[in-house]
Phi, psi and omega in degrees: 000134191280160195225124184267101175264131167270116153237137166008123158297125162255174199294124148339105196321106188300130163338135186259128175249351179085354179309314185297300188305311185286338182285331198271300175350297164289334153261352156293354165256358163261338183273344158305326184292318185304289182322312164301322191276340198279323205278307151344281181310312183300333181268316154275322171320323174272287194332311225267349178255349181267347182261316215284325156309257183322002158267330204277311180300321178294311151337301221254330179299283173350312189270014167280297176345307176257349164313287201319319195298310206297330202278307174289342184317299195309342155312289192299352198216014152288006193247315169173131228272313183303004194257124147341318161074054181008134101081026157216339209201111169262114161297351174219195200266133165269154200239173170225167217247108192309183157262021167253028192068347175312150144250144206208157196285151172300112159317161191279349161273349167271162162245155204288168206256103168248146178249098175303321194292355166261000198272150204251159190265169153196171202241168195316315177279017175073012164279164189266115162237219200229117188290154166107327200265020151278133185288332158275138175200126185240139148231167193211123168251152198213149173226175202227125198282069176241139159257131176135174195259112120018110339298130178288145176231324170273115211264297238290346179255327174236047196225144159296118185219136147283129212239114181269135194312170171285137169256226162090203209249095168331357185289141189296170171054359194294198211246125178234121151325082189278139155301179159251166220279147178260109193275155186301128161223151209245073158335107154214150192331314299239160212218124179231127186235186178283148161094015199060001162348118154224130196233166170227183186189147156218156152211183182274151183184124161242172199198000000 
């Protein structure tokens, strides 16, 4: 007598609904978005490093700048400290103007009413060109910390001055020496670079 084996039904293949597929989908978009967002951010970050090099570089043009001014004073004031100078040299302080309208001495953070556009250019290596055809263009102005009409005559009530020290014996009642007094004169920068660069630099300079 023969032996009849039942075997099993199997289950019907369950229905493809897509779910997986709509899940990977939403994650190729968002990590494409990720990629985007990554690729942006990476892209200003080098802009935002490429200018901070070019204001540092413009900056750094600036200290040519008043070397150059330093170099030149003695020219400019040979003839007499009191004489004016187009687009190089004020004999007495350029002053700047309050919001009541006052002139008032400059802060170290303004810059004094310089007319630029008359001041002659000069490139890193200190020749003189035609601003703008340069990539770097240092110009410089320098005014002399005096108040007051032209000719100065009171250095010591109406100058900026360095008062050089005394010399002579350390001995009580002795003879003490003053130097002579050096007046103040005010350098100032402007630095025109690529990208639009604009630095400004001032210093100090007595003579």
């Amino acid at each position: 007598m023969g032996r009849y084996v039942t075997r099993p039904r199997r289950a019907p293949p369950a229905r493809q609904r897509g779910v997986v597929l709509f899940i990977a989908l939403i994650a190729l978009v968002v990590m494409m978005l990720a990629a985007i967002a990554l690729v942006r951010t990476t892209g200003i970050a080098n802009i935002i490093a490429g200018n901070m090099a070019f204001k540092q570089a413009a900056t750094e043009a600036g200290d040519y700048g008043v070397e150059l001014a330093y170099a030149a004073l003695p020219n400019i004031v040979a003839n007499s400290v009191n004489t004016s100078k187009a687009g190089q040299y004020s004999p007495t302080e350029l002053m700047c103007t309050n919001s009541s309208g006052t002139s008032v001495s400059c802060s170290g953070t303004e810059v004094p009413p310089i007319s630029w556009s008359s001041v002659p250019c000069y490139d890193q290596q200190g020749n003189s060109v035609t601003c703008g055809s340069t990539s770097y263009q240092v110009q410089y102005f320098i005014d002399r910390m005096c108040t007051g009409t032209p000719p100065i005559t009171d250095i010591q009530a109406d100058c900026t001055i360095d008062g050089a020290a005394g010399g002579g014996s350390g001995k009580s009642g002795s003879v003490i020496f003053s130097g002579a007094k050096r007046v103040f004169y005010r350098v100032t920068v402007r630095v025109q670079g690529p990208r639009n660069t604009l630095s400004y630099v001032q210093a100090w300079i007595a003579d």
